[in-house]
C-alpha positions in Angstrom: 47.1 3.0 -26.0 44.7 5.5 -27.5 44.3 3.2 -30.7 43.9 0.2 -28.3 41.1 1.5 -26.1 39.3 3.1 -29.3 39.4 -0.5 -30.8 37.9 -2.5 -27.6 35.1 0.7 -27.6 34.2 -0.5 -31.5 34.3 -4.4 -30.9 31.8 -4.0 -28.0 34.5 -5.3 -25.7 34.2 -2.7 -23.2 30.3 -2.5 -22.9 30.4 -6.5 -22.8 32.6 -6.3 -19.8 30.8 -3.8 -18.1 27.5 -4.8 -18.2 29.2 -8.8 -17.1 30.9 -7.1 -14.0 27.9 -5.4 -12.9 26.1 -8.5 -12.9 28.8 -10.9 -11.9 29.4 -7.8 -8.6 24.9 -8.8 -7.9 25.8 -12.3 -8.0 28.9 -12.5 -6.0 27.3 -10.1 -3.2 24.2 -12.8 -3.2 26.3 -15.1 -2.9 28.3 -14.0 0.3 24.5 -13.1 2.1 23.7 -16.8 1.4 27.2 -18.3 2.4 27.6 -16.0 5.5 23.9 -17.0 6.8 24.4 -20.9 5.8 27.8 -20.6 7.6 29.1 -22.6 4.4 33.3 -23.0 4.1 35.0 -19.7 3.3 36.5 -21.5 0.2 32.7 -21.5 -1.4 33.2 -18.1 -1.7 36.5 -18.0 -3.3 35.7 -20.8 -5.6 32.6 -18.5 -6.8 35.3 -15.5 -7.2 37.9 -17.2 -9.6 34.7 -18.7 -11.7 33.7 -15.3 -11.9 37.2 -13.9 -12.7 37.7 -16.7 -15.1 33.9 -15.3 -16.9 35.1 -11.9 -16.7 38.3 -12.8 -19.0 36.2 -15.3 -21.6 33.8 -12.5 -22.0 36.8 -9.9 -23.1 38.0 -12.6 -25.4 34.7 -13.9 -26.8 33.1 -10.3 -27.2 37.1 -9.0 -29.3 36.6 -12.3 -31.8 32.9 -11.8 -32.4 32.8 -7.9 -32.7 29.5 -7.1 -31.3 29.1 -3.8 -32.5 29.1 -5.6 -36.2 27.5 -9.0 -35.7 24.9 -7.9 -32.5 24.7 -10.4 -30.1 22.4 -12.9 -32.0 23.8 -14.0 -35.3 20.8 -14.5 -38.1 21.5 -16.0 -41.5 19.1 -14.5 -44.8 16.7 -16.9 -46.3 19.5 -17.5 -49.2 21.4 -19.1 -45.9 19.4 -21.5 -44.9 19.1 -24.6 -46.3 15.0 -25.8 -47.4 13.8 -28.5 -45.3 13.3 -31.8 -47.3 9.7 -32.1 -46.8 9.6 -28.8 -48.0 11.9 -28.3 -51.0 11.9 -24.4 -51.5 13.2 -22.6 -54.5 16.3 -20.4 -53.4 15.1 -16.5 -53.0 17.5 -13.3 -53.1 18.2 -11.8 -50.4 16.8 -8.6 -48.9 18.7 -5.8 -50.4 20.4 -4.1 -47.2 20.3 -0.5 -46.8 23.4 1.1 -47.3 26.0 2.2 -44.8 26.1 5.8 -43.7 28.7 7.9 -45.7 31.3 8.1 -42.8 31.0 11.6 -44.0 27.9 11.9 -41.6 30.0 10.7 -38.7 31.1 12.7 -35.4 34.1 14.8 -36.6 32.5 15.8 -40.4 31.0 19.2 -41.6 28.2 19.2 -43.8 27.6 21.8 -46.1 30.4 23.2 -45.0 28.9 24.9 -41.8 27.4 22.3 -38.9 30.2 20.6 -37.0 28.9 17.4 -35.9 30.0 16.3 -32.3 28.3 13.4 -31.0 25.3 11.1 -32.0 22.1 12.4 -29.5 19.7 9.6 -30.3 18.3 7.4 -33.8 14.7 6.7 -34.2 13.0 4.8 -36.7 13.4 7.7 -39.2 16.6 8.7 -39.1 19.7 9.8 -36.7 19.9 12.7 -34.7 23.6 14.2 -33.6 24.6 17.5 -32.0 26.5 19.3 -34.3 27.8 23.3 -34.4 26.8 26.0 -36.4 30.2 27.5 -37.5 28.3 30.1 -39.5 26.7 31.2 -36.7 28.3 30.1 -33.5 25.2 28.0 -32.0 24.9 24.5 -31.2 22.1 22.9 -33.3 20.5 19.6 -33.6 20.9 17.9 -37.4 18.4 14.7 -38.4 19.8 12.6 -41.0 17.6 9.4 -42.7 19.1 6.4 -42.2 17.9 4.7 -45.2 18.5 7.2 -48.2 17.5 4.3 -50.9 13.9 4.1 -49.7 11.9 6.8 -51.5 8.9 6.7 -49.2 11.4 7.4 -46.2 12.3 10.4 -48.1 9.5 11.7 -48.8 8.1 11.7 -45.5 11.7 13.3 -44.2 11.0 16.2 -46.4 7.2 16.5 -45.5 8.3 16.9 -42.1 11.2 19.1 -42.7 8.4 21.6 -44.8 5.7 21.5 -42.6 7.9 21.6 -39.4 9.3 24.7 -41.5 6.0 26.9 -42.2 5.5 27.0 -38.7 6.6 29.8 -36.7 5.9 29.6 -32.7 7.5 29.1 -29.8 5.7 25.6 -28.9 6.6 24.4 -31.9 10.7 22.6 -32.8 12.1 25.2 -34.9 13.6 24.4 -38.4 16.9 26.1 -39.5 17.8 24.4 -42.9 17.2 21.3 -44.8 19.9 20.4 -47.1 21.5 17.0 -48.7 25.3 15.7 -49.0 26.2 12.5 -50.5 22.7 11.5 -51.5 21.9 11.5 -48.1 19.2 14.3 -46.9 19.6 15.7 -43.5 17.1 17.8 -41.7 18.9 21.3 -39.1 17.1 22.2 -36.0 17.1 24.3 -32.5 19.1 21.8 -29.9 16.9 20.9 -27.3 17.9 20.0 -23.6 15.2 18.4 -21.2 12.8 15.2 -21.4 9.9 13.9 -23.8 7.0 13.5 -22.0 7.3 10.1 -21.9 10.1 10.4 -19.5 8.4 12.9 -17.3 5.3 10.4 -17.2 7.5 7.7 -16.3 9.0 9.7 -13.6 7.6 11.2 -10.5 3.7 12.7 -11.2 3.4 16.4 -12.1 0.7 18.7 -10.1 -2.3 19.0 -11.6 -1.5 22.8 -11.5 1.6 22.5 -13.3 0.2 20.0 -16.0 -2.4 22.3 -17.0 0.6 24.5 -18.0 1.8 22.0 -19.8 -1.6 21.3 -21.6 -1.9 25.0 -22.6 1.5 25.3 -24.3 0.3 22.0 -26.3 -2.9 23.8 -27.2 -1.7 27.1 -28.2 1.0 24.9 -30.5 -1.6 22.6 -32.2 -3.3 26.5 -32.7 -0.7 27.1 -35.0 -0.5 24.3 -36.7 -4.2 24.3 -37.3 -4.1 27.7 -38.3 -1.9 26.7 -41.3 -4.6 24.0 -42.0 -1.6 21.4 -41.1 -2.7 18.3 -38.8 -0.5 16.2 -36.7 -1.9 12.7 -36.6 0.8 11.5 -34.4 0.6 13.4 -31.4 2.2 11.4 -28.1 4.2 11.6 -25.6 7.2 10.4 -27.5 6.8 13.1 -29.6 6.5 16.1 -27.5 9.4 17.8 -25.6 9.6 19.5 -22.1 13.1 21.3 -21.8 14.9 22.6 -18.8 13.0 25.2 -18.6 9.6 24.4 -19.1 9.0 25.1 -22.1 7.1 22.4 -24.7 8.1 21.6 -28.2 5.8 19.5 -30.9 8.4 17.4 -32.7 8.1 14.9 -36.1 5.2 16.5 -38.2 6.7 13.5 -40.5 3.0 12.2 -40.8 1.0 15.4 -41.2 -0.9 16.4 -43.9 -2.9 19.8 -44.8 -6.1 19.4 -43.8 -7.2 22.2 -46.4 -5.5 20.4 -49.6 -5.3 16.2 -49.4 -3.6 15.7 -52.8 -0.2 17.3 -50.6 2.0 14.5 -50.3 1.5 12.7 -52.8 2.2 8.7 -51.9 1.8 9.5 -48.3 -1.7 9.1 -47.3 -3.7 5.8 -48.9 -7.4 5.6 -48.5 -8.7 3.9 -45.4 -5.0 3.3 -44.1 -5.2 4.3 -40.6 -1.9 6.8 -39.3 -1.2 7.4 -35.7 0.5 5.5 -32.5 -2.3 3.1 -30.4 -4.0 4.5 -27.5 -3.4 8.1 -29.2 -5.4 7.9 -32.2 -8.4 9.4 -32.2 -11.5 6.9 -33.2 -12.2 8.4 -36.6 -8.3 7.2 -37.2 -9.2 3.8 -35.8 -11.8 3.5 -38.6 -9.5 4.5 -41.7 -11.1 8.2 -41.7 -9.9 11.2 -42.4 -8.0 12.7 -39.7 -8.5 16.7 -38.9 -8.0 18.9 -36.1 -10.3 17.2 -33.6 -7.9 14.1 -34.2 -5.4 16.4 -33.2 -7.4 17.5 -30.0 -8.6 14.1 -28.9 -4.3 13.1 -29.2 -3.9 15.7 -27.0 -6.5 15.2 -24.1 -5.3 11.5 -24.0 -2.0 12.6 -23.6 -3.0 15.0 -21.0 -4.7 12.0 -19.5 -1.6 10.2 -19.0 0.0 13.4 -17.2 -2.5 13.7 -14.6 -3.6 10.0 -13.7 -0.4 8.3 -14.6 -1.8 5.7 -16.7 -3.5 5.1 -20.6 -6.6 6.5 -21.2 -6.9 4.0 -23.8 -5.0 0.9 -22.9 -3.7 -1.6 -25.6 -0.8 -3.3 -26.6 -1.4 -3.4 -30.1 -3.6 -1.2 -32.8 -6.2 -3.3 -32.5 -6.4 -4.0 -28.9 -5.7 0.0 -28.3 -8.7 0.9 -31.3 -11.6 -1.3 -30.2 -10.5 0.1 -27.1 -10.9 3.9 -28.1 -13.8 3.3 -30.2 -15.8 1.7 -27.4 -14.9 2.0 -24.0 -14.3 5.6 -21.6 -11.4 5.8 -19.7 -11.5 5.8 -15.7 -13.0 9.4 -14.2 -8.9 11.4 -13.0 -8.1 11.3 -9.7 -9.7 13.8 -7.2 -6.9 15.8 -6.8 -7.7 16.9 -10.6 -9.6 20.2 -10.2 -12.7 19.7 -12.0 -12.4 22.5 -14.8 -9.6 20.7 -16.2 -11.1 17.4 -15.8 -14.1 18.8 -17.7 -12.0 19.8 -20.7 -9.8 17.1 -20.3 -13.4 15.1 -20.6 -14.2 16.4 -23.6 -11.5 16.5 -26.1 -11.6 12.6 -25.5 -15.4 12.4 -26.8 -16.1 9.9 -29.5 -18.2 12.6 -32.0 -15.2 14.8 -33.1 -18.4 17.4 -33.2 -18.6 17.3 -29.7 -15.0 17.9 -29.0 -12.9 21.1 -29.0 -13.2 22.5 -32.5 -9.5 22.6 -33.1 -6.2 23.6 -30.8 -7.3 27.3 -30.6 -10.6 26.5 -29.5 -8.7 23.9 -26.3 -6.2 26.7 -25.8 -9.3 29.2 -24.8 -11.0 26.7 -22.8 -7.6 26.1 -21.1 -7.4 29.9 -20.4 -10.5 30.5 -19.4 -9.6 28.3 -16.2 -7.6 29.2 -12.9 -4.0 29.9 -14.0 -1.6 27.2 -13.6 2.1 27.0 -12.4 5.2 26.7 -14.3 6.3 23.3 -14.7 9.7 22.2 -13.0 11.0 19.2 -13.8 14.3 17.2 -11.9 18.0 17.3 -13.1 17.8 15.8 -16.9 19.3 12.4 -16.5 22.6 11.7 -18.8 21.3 9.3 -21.3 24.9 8.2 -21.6 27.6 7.6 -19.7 31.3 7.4 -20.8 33.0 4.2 -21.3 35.6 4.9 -19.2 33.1 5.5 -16.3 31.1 2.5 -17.0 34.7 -0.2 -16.8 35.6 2.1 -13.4 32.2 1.7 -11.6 32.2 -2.0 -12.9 35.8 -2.7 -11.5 34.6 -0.9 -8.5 31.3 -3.2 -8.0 33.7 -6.2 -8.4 36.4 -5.4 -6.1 33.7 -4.4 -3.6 32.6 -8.1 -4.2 35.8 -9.6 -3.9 36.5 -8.0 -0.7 33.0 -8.9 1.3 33.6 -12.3 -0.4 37.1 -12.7 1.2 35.9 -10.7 5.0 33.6 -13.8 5.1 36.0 -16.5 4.4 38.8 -14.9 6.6 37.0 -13.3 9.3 36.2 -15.7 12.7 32.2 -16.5 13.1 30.0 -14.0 14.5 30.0 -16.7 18.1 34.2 -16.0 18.1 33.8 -12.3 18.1 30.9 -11.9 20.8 34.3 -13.0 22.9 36.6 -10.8 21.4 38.1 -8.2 23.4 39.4 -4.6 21.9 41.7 -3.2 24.8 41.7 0.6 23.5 37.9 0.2 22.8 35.1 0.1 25.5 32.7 -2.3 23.9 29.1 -2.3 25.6 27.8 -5.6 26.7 26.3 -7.4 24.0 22.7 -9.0 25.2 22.0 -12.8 24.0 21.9 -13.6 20.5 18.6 -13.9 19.1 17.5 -17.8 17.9 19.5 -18.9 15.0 19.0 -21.5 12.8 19.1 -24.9 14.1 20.9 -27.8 12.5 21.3 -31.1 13.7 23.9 -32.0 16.0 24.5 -35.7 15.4 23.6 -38.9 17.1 23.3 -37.7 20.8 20.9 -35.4 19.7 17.2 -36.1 20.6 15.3 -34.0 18.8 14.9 -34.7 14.7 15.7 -32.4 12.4 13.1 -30.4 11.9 13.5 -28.9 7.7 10.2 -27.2 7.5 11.3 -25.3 10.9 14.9 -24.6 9.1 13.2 -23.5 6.0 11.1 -20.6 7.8 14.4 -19.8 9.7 16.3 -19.4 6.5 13.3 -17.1 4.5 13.5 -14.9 7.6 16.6 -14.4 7.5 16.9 -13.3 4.1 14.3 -11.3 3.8 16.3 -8.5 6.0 19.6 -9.6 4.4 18.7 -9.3 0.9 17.3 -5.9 1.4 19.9 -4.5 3.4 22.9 -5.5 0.9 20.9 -3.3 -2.1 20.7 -0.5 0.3 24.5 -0.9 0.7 25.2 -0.8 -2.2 23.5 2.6 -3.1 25.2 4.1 0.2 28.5 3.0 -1.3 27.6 4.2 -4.7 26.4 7.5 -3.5 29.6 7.6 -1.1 31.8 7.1 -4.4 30.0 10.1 -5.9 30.6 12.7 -2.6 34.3 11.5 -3.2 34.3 12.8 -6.8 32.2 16.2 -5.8 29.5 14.9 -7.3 27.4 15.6 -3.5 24.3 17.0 -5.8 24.3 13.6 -7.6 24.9 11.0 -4.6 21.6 13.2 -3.0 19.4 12.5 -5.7 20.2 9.0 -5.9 19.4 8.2 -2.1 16.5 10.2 -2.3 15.0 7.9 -4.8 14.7 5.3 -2.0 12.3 4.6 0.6 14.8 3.0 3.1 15.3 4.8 6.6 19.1 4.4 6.3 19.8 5.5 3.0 17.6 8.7 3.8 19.8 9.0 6.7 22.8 9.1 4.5 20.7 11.6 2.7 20.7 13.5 5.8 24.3 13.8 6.7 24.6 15.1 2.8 21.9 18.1 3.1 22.9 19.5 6.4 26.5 20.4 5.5 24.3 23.0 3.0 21.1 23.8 4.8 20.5 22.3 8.1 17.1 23.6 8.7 16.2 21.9 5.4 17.8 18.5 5.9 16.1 18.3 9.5 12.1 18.9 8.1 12.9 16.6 5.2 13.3 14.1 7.8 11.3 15.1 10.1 8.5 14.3 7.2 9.9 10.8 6.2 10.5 10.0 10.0 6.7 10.4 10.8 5.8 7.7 8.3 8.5 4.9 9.8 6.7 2.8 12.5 8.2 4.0 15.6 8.8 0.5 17.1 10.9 -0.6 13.9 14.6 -0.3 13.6 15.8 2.3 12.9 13.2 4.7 13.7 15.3 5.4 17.0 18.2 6.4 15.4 15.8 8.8 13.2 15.2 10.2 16.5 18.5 10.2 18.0 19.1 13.1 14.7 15.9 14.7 15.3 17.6 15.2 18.5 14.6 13.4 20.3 16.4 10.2 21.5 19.6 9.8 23.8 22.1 7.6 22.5 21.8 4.8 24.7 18.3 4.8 24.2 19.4 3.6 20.3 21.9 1.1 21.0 19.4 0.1 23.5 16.9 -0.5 20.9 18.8 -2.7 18.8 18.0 -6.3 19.2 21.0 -7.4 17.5 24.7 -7.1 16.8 24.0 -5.3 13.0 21.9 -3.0 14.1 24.0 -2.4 17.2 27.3 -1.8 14.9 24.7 0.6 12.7 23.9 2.3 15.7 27.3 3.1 16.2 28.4 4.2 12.9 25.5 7.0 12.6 26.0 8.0 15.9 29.5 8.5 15.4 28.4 10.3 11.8 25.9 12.1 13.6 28.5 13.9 16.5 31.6 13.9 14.0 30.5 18.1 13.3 30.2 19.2 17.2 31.9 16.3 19.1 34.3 14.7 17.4 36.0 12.7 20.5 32.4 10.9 21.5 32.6 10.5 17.4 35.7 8.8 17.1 34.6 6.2 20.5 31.3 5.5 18.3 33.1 4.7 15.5 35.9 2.8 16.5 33.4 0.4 18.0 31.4 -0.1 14.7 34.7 -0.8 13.5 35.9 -3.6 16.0 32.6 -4.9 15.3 33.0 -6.0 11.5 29.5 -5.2 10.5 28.5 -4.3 7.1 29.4 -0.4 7.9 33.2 -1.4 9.4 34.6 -0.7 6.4 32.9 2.9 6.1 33.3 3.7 9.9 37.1 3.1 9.2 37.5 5.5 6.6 34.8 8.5 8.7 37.4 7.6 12.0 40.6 7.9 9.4 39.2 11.3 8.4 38.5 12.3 12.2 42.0 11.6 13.2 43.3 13.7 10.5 41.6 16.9 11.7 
């Protein structure tokens, strides 16, 4: 079974399948918002299913023959391949020579050198690999770079400029180097193992205080200081390439294109005259022109990364080295936002001057100018998100997704129209009154009826419609994703998911996961995010029903239809499940006669109730 599963992991197969469930689950729960508000036949539904089952099983079977992990998913053919065009008659050319495969040697599972363990690949880049690997010498975990095209000299080269200079430098701000070494021609670089983000993830993500960037911008001065200090120069520095770990330290990774500013004949075949070195809308504008780089390239790297931390965007927008160069050698980026104190704005202002005289001499003299301001905070950063998730996790949320499809897809072919169960009696359930159903969409009725059909008026009915239904199926989803989660222990994960999100519901989910740890906490976090709901809208009474400044048949009240009076009665009965678990269980049970979008989670709150 082992061999089996190890074999469907290599073709592909189980990625394939994943990633076609997860979509097929989107489609399929589109699907049963559009047939449930067309009031189409319940077999459109199950038609869509079997296609979709009958998908699921060609994409096992096409993704095992093709072997993805071998071919890709596009198949190209070398120049050799491909046959000249008449017109054109070409003369047949060799092939590319195609860099060899890694030594399996290298794989997870080896030792090299007889010491470092390796566990599991961590990431590739366009130099090399990078996998986790253990120190049996010393008992530590450590990080080992290997080049993925040992035949190409210049690749090399560059692997061991990095791996020296990285090496002369001794500091704390700076990616320590432990060994460099080779095995089966193959050259691999040992470092400290880093947890935490690049920079570029932390832009990407929620902004950083201006307080806590500063920080950030003096640890990257006080490392360029020692690098200067050794008469080394970066040239590459961007987000990409510098590291923020757990705790808030930063690290300045790949020195694979610096050069000693003191001595230019280092490296030889690394540097050519006039080529320019560096990553757009970093590189400094003596780079743009083909100059020599020093450490003012180095400083003006830095403020434009230091930019991007504070205002969110490029100081020096471009999607290309051209576009990116003229725009660095001729335009000024926006003034940073207000919030920005203006001491760090000034220096932030003038390691991005176009003169390298009139910038910051070099990283020491930024790292003074840094100090001399108001200190700033330490920087903490969210949970590091798992880059990767296991297989196994992937083909279980996917199966989950589907059969969380298939089910709402056969509750709208089985279950009686919304009309039948208006008139529906429960016996052991005291069901309110429900008011008049709102206008629905009109069809026409046949011959006796006098009025024409009226599309246009259908059309805006229909748009209306599913602009509340498409948004409330996503946010059903994340509940019953972060639900899944809670189920597995994972409560710390399910709360940072529906925190994310700006919907009232899924931030009262949020709610009814924070107060089982701190209650005073949960009820000023939404206190906050109730203030900024309109207090007319639904379901800004049910945010006050658990502020405890609504009754509850003010809520149910306050719903204008039969959804949001089911919701109504689901977080109600959510809301008294701790203190009064009978008046819980009547709330509840109701949302679950109902057959709303929460039934099937009321069911399994009331379930838990009655086990108490």
């Amino acid at each position: 079974m082992t061999a089996v599963f190890g074999e469907l992991r290599r073709r592909g197969v189980l990625g394939a399948l994943a990633a076609y469930a997860v979509a097929a689950a989107g489609a399929l729960q589109l699907a049963d918002i559009v047939v449930h508000n067309l009031e189409l036949p319940g077999w459109t539904v199950r038609a869509l299913i079997w296609l979709a089952a009958a998908g699921f099983i060609a994409t096992g079977i096409v993704s095992w023959f093709y072997d993805l992990t071998r071919h890709g998913f596009v198949r190209t053919h070398s120049p050799v391949d491909r046959a000249p065009t008449p017109a054109t008659p070409q003369k047949p050319t060799l092939a590319t020579p195609q860099p060899p495969m890694l030594p399996r040697v290298l794989e997870a599972g080896a030792v090299l050198a007889g010491r470092y363990h390796l566990e599991r690949e961590l990431g590739k880049g366009g130099m090399g690999r990078v996998l986790v690997a253990r120190d049996e010498k010393l008992g530590r975990r450590v990080a080992v770079k290997v080049v993925t095209a040992a035949h190409d000299p210049a690749r090399v080269r560059r692997f061991e400029q990095e791996a020296r200079t990285a090496g002369a430098l001794e500091h704390p701000n700076v990616l320590a180097v432990y060994d460099l070494g080779e095995q089966d021609g193959v050259p691999f670089l040992v470092t400290e193992l880093l947890e935490g983000h690049t920079l570029r993830t932390v832009i990407d993500g929620p902004r950083l205080p201006p307080s806590q960037v500063q920080g950030v911008a003096l640890q990257l001065a006080r490392g360029l200081a020692a690098a200067h200090a050794r008469g080394i120069v970066h040239r590459d520095l961007k987000p990409e390439n510098l590291f923020l770990t757990d705790d808030g330290r930063l690290k300045i990774l790949d020195f694979g294109l610096a050069r000693l500013s003191a001595n230019d004949e280092e490296g030889p075949g690394l540097t050519v005259t006039g080529a320019i070195f560096g990553t757009p809308g970093y590189l400094s504008p003596e780079q743009a022109r083909g100059e020599k780089a020093g450490p003012p390239s180095d400083v003006f790297a830095a403020g434009a990364v230091v930019y991007e931390l504070l205002s969110g965007k490029r100081a020096f927008p471009g999607s290309s080295l051209i576009e990116a160069g003229h725009a660095t050698l001729n335009t000024h980026p926006p003034p940073l936002p207000a919030a920005v104190p203006p001491g760090l704005a000034a220096v932030v202002t003038r390691s991005l001057q176009k003169d390298p005289a009139r910038r910051f001499e070099n990283g020491a003299a930024l790292a003074r100018a840094l100090d001399a301001l108001e200190p700033g905070a330490p920087v903490t950063l969210p949970a590091r998100p798992r880059r990767r998730r296991s297989t196994s996790l992937m083909v279980a949320v996917a199966a989950l997704a589907i059969a969380a499809a298939v089910a709402s897809g056969l509750r709208v072919s089985r279950s009686p129209r919304r009309e039948d169960r208006a008139g529906r009696t429960h016996p052991s359930v005291p069901v309110p009154p429900v008011p008049p159903s709102p206008p629905s969409i009109d069809f026409p009725q046949g011959p006796q009826d006098r009025n024409p059909f009226d599309r246009e008026r259908f059309e805006r009915q229909l748009k209306d419609q599913l602009k509340t239904a498409i948004p409330r199926a996503g946010t059903l989803g994340l509940i019953a994703g972060a639900r899944a989660l809670q189920k597995t222990n994972q409560g710390a994960r399910a709360a940072g998911m529906l925190r994310r999100s700006r919907d009232p519901i899924a931030r009262l989910e949020l709610y009814l996961i924070e107060r089982q740890s701190d209650r005073a906490s949960a009820d000023a976090s939404l206190r906050q995010f109730a203030a900024s709901v309109p207090p007319d809208d639904w379901p800004a009474p049910l945010l006050r029903a658990f502020l405890g400044k609504a009754r509850d048949d003010e809520v149910t009240a306050a719903a204008t239809d039969d959804d949001e009076r089911c919701e109504a009665n689901y977080y109600l009965g959510r809301l008294h499940a701790p203190t009064e678990p009978a008046l819980a269980r009547k709330e509840l049970a109701i949302a679950v006669a109902d057959e709303c979008d929460q039934s099937e989670f009321a069911r399994e709150e009331l379930q838990a109730l009655q086990r108490r």
